[in-house]
C-alpha positions, 0 to 999 in steps of 0.5 A: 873339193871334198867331193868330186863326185858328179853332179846332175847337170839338169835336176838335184844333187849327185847322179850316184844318188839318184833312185834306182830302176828298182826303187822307180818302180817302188814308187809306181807301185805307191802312185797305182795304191794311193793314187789308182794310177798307173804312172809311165816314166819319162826317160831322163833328158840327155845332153845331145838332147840340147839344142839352145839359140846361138848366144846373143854376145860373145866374150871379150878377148880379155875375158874369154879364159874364164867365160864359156857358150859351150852347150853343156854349160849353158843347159847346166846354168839355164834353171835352178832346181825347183820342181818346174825347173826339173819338170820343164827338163824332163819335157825338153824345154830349155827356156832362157839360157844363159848366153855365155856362162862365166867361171872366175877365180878371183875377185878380180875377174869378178870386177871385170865381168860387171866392169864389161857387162855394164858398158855391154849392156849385158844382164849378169845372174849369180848362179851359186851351186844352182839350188836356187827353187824360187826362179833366182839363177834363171835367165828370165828377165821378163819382169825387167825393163828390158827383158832382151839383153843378152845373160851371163850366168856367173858360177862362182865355184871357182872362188872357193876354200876357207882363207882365215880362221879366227880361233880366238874370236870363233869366226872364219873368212870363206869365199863364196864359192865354197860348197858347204862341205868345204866350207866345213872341211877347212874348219874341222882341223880347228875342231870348229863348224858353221852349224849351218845345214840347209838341205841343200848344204851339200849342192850350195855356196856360201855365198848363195846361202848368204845373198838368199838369207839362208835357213839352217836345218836347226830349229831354233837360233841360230836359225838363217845365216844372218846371226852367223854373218859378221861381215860380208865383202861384195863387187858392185858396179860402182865399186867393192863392198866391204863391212868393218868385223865387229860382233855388234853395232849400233852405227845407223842401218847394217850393210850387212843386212842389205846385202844379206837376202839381196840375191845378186840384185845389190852385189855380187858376194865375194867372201864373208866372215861367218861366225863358227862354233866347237863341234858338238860332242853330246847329243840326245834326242827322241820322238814324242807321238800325239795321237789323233783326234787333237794330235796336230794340235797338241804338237804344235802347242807342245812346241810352243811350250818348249821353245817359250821355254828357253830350252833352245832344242836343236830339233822342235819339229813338229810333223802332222800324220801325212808327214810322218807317216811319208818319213816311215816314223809314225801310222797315224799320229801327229809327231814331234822330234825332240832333239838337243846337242852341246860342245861342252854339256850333256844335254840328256836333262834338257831333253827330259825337260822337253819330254815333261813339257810335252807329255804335260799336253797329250804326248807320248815318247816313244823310240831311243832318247840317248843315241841309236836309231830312232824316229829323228834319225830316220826323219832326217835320211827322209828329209835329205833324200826328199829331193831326190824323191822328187825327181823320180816323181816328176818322171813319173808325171806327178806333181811333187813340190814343197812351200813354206812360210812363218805365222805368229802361234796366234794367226797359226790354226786360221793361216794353216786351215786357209792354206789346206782349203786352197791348196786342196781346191787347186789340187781337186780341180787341176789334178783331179785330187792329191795330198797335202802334208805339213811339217813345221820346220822351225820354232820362235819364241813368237811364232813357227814356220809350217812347210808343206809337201803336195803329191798329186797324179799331174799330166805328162806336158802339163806338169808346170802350168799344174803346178803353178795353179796350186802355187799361186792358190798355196801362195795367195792363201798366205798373203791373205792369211798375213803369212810371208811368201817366204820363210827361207827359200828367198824370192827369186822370180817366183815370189815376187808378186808376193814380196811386192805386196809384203813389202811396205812402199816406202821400203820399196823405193829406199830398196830400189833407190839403193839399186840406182846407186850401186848399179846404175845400168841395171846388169845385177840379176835384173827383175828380182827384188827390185824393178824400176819400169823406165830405168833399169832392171 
């Protein structure tokens, strides 16, 4: 491991990295000023807090050295890290904990697990790092067909390192347990990186980011992990998967593709060999500020325009006042990061370009385009330390959470007004009023994906059903829309209601049917993606 620092058990990232007393109290000053509120803190849950039924199953004697009922692993492994995840932690509630928890360390404890689980009659529920925050790693199989058996979360962290590098080829052979700064660490003796940067790069897997179709920090391509997956190696129940290397192929539909996105329905992913690029030796970037009346506007158009044309910038990133004003990089304007990197060419040209195109529709530059602190840095501290933002909310009692989803640039200005109203509306009427910003995170020739944030006063006890209110208002407003329910933070339990309805019906079933094959007892994280009423999970 590159770092072993230590893990929050119950909410995001590193215990060195949460907020201080100090920077809690901060934030209590910031709800009573924009909120007129006075928040009371929540003390954090406590591990002899803990108390889960007796697990339904017990190991068997075969695999009993890598399987665990100790309490602490599985309040550890009951929730991903969305905000009702960490919301329900902070109230005490521990709601359908894994019964056993296993950690293997090779492939073949993998094959045994699905092996015994299928006679067993036992679910089986990949974990990853945990950062799941769409329900993916949660024990709740109520939307299955058999929603009492007994769960196993199944950490592969213990699978981990990168084994094989292709130097000539640009590609790597990674286990899916391996953390992205691991991942990466094994590279960088090659002079070679993923160029992938979730923001939960430092608390997920390989693995996960290719079962949840992963989106990277980058704003235009490669943008999620499929265009860096060359071949994937997965354990089914009905035997190993394992796609053939090859840069390209036109031989019918890519299994790949299937597994890619498949959140541990279809198989458990094992390794994968991912396309690597050189480490970048120049970069350059810069803030452009759109003023109000027509600031937002004027962004988004401007971001239109360079990714239409063909600049590939590393950064397009548009955030609207609330936004920017949150990240501490504008007072009142819409903001566009404007940034560019290359292994082997200076980019500075290619910025200047961007900046032109920019200016052309109302936009300003402003801050330090060749290096040095400047408004795109500081937006990136603000985006990697949101998380923990968040946590800090939640024990204050707020409703602190995030949604995404991608649009053509046509349908954008009616999906983006839908989404306000009625996330506005839920807020008024549960909350009693709050805010909502939005940020595009990602640029297509053809389209964008907007990000929202919501902050508003919640009630300590009912934070969750609060949330959930405005969740299924942000998310009923993007299907009517024709937004998708997801950009990149995959389906898990949450959203599928919403794949269901995205899906076409014929896919549903050639989906399902593939299921049936590759795991005909149904122990694959039963209820997400696929759910056969009848037959299995």
């Amino acid at each position: 491991m590159v770092d072993a620092r230590q893990r929050s058990w119950f909410g995001w990232g590193f215990v060195d990295e949460a907020l201080s007393p100090d920077e809690v109290d901060g934030l209590r000053a910031f709800a009573a000023a924009h909120f007129g509120v006075t928040p009371t803190h929540t003390a954090e849950p406590r591990l002899d807090e803990v108390h889960l039924p007796d697990p339904r199953v017990a190991a068997p004697s075969a695999l009993g050295a890598i399987m665990s009922d100790a309490v602490p692993n599985r309040a550890a492994h009951t929730y991903g890290k969305a905000y009702r995840d960490v919301a329900r932690a902070f109230e005490r509630r521990w709601e359908n904990p894994p019964d056993l928890v296993a950690f293997p360390t090779t492939e073949a404890d993998v094959v045994d697990l699905l092996d015994w689980a299928s006679h067993a009659d036992v679910a089986v529920v990949p974990y990853g790092g945990g950062s799941s925050v769409v329900g993916g790693v949660e024990g709740d199989l109520s939307g299955s067909a058999r929603p009492d058996r007994p769960v196993v979360s199944l950490d592969l962290t213990g699978l981990s390192g990168v084994v094989e590098v292709d130097e000539v080829s640009r590609a790597a052979r990674i286990r899916a347990g391996t953390y992205g700064p691991d991942a990466d660490a094994g590279l960088k003796p090659f002079g070679l990186s993923m160029r992938h940067y979730p923001q939960s790069y430092e608390h997920s897997t390989v693995g996960g980011w290719v079962a949840t179709r992963s989106g990277g920090h980058f704003a235009t391509g490669p943008t999620h992990v499929d265009d860096l997956v060359e071949s994937v190696r997965a354990v089914t129940p009905t035997g190993v998967w394992e796609s053939r290397r090859l840069p390209g192929s036109g031989a019918g539909p890519s299994p790949d593709r299937l597994l890619i996105g498949s959140e541990g329905a279809i198989g458990v992913v094992t390794e994968t060999w991912l396309r690597v690029q050189e480490r970048p030796r120049w970069r350059a970037s810069t803030p452009v500020h759109f003023a109000a009346p027509a600031g937002l506007e004027a962004a988004i158009s401007a971001a239109r325009l360079v990714v239409q044309s063909g600049l590939s910038p590393a950064n397009c990133r548009v955030l609207d006042p609330t936004e920017a004003q949150s990240a501490g990089v504008s007072d009142g304007s819409s903001v566009l990061l404007l940034g560019f990197e290359s292994a082997d060419h200076p980019v500075d040209d290619a910025l200047a370009r961007a900046v032109t195109i920019a200016a052309d529709v109302g936009g300003t530059p402003r801050g330090r385009p060749h290096g040095g602190p400047d408004a795109a840095g500081e937006w990136r501290s603000a985006f990697v330390r949101a998380p923990y933002l968040r946590d800090a909310m939640i024990s204050l009692g707020f409703v602190a959470e995030t949604f995404e989803t991608a649009c053509t640039w046509s349908d954008f200005d009616r999906l983006h007004a839908a989404i306000i109203d009625a996330v506005t509306a839920a807020l008024t009427e549960v909350c009693g009023g709050g805010q909502v910003g939005m940020r595009v995170t990602h640029v297509y020739p053809d389209g964008l994906a907007p990000y929202y944030t919501v902050l508003a006063p919640g009630r300590p006890g009912s934070l969750v059903s609060q949330w959930d209110a405005v969740k299924a208002a942000a998310s009923q407003a993007i299907m009517d829309a024709g937004g998708t329910i997801t950009h990149h933070h995959a389906v898990g339990r949450v959203h599928m209601p919403g794949y269901r309805d995205q899906r076409p019906e014929p896919f549903a079933r050639a989906l399902a049917a593939a299921k049936l094959a590759v795991d005909p007892a149904g122990v694959l994280n039963p209820g997400v993606l696929v759910q056969l009423p009848g037959l299995i999970g």
